[in-house]
C-alpha positions in Angstrom: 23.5 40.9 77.8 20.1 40.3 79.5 19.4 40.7 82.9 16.5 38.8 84.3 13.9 41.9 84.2 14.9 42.2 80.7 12.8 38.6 79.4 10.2 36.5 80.3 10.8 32.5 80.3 8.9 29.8 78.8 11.0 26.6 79.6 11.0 23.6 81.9 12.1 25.7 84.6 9.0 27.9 84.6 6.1 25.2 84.8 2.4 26.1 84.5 0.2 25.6 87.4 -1.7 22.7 87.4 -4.6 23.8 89.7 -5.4 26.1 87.6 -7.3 26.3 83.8 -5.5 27.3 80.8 -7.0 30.9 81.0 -6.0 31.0 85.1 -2.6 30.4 83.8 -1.9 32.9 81.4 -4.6 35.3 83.0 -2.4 35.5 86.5 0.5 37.3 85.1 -2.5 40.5 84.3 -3.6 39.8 87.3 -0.9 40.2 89.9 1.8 41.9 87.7 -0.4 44.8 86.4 -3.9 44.4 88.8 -6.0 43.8 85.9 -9.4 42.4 86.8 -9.4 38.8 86.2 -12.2 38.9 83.9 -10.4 41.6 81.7 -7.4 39.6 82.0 -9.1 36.4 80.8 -10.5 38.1 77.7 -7.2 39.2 76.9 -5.9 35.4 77.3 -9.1 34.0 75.4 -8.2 36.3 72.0 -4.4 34.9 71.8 -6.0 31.3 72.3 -8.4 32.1 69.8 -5.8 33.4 67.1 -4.1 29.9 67.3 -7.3 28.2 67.3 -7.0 26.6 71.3 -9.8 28.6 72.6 -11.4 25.1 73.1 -9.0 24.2 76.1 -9.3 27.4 77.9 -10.8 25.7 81.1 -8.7 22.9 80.8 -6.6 22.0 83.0 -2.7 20.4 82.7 -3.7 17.1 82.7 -6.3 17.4 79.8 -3.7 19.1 77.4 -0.8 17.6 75.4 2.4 18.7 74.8 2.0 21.3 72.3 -1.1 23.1 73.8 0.9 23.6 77.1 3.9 24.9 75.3 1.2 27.0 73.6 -0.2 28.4 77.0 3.4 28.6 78.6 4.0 31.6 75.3 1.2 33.2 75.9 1.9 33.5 79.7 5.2 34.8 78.8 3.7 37.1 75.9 1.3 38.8 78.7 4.3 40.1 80.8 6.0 43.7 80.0 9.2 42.5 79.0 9.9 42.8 75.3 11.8 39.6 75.1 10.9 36.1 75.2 13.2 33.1 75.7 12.0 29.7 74.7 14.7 26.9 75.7 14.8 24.2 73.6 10.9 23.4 72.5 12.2 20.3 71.5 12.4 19.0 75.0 9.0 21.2 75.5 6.8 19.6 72.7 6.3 15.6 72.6 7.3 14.8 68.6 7.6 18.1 67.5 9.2 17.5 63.8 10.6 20.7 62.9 10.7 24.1 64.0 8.3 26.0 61.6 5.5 24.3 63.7 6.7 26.9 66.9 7.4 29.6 64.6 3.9 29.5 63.0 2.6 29.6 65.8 4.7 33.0 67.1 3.8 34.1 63.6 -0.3 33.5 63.9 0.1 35.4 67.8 1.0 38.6 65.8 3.0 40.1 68.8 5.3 42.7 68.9 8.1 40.8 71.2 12.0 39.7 70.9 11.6 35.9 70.3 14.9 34.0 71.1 14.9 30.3 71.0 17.7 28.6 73.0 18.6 25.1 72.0 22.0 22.9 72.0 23.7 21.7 69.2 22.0 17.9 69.3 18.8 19.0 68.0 20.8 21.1 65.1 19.2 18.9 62.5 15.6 20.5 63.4 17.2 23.8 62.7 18.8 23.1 59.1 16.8 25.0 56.3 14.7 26.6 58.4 13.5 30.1 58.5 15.5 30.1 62.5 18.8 29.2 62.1 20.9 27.7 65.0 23.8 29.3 65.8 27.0 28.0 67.2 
């Protein structure tokens, strides 16, 4: 069982915020969590935008992103934190006509990180899950 220092949290509940550019966002967590200057903290961001090719929207702000570049800056915020795993609850609800599930994985894939990736979804969107490489399990 994980306690809540165990994971970090990309879901509905953890919002990005939307004063702030893309590399704000995921830069903050650097920032405040390990007082890394913010312009060492922004490189760092930049390079995991660039290996999913977003580096374009790094001074964008919420409303100028869609669905899946959001969800995309969400990970990477989680990815920046110390805690080895990360929880994504159902990307479904997260990313506006995302087909199947290798899209998300791909992306966790192209990130080369060394984390615990659990995606948390319920049984209604089991369908997105069937012959995939990540399973749903009841």
């Amino acid at each position: 069982m994980l306690s809540a220092q165990d994971y970090s949290l990309v879901s509905k509940n953890t919002p990005l915020i939307s004063n702030l550019d893309m590399l704000e966002n995921i830069a903050l967590i650097k920032e405040v969590h390990e007082h890394m200057p913010t312009q060492k903290a922004q490189e760092e961001a930049k390079t995991f935008l660039e290996k999913i090719g977003l580096e374009n929207i790094g001074l964008n702000r919420l409303n100028q992103c869609n669905s899946y570049e959001v969800f995309c800056v969400a990970l990477i915020r989680a990815l920046m934190t110390k805690e080895m795993n990360v929880i994504i609850v159902s990307p479904f609800h997260l990313i506006d006509n995302l087909r199947d599930i290798e899209t998300v994985i791909s992306t966790i894939r192209k990130l080369e990180i060394k984390k615990n990736i659990l995606i948390l979804d319920t049984l209604s969107n089991e369908i997105h899950y069937k012959g995939s490489s990540c399973n749903i399990v009841k």
